[in-house]
C-alpha angles and dihedrals in degrees: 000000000000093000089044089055079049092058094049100048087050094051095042082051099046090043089051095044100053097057100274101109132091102257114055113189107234089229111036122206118227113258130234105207119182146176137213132200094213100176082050101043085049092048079050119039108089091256090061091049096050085044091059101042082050090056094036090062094047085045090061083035081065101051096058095051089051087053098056086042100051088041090055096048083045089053084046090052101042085047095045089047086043101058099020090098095048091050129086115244104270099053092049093054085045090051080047099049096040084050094052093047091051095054090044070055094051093045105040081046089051093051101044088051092055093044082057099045095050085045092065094039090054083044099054095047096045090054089052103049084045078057101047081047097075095035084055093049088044086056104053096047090047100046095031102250109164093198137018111185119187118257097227115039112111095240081073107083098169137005125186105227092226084073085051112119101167092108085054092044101051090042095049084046093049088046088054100060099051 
């Protein structure tokens, strides 16, 4: 709801600004129009790339601990099929039984971890463009835009990339930091 509300303050802006709405000034300023890549400018800003390289470290964490875990349920399961047929019929189905909870474990486990990791991830990012965004603000009142669209957003249909700020952005961003 809230992005749709957006869309339609941004087309109601652009309409009026460029002469389509109802009130025309009689001397018009010159308008500063701008776009941001904001998904690039957060995959290249610092931040982003110390958020990647982060996740990307609990990402290869992760793979090792699937890999013990997937070694020990392959060594359950060889032993289970090794002595199953040696053991009387109770304690096979109680092998069985202790095997299958341990891989609803593994899974559940497996699913949870990435959750998590796609939760910081979200985080991160979220916290960075919230971050761009104020560079961005600071900016257009600075420079005089009158308007900075998103790049991406799907309102925006073209952009010439002269128009194009994300490469100030992320250096201003980066600057900032320091």
């Amino acid at each position: 709801m809230r992005k749709h509300l957006w869309e339609i303050g941004i087309v109601a802006g652009i309409f009026f600004l460029t002469g389509g709405g109802w009130i025309a000034p009689a001397h018009s300023a010159e308008f500063k129009i701008a776009s941001v890549d904001i998904q690039r400018a957060v995959n290249e800003c610092n931040a982003g790339k110390e958020a990647k390289q982060e996740i990307a470290k609990e990402v290869e964490k992760f793979k090792h601990l699937i890999e013990g875990r997937q070694h020990e349920l392959q060594s359950l399961k060889e032993t289970l099929d090794k002595q199953g047929a040696m053991l009387n019929s109770e304690t096979r189905a109680a092998k069985e039984r202790e095997y299958q909870a341990k891989l609803r474990d593994y899974q559940r486990w497996g699913e949870d971890y990435q959750n998590d990791l796609n939760q910081k991830r979200a985080e991160k990012e979220r916290a960075i463009s919230q971050s761009l965004q104020k560079v961005i603000q600071k900016l257009g009142a600075d420079d005089g835009y009158t308007l900075i669209l998103e790049k991406n957003e799907a309102i925006v249909l073209y952009a010439a990339k002269a128009i194009d700020i994300t490469d100030r952005v992320i250096k201003l961003h980066d600057a900032q930091k320091k």
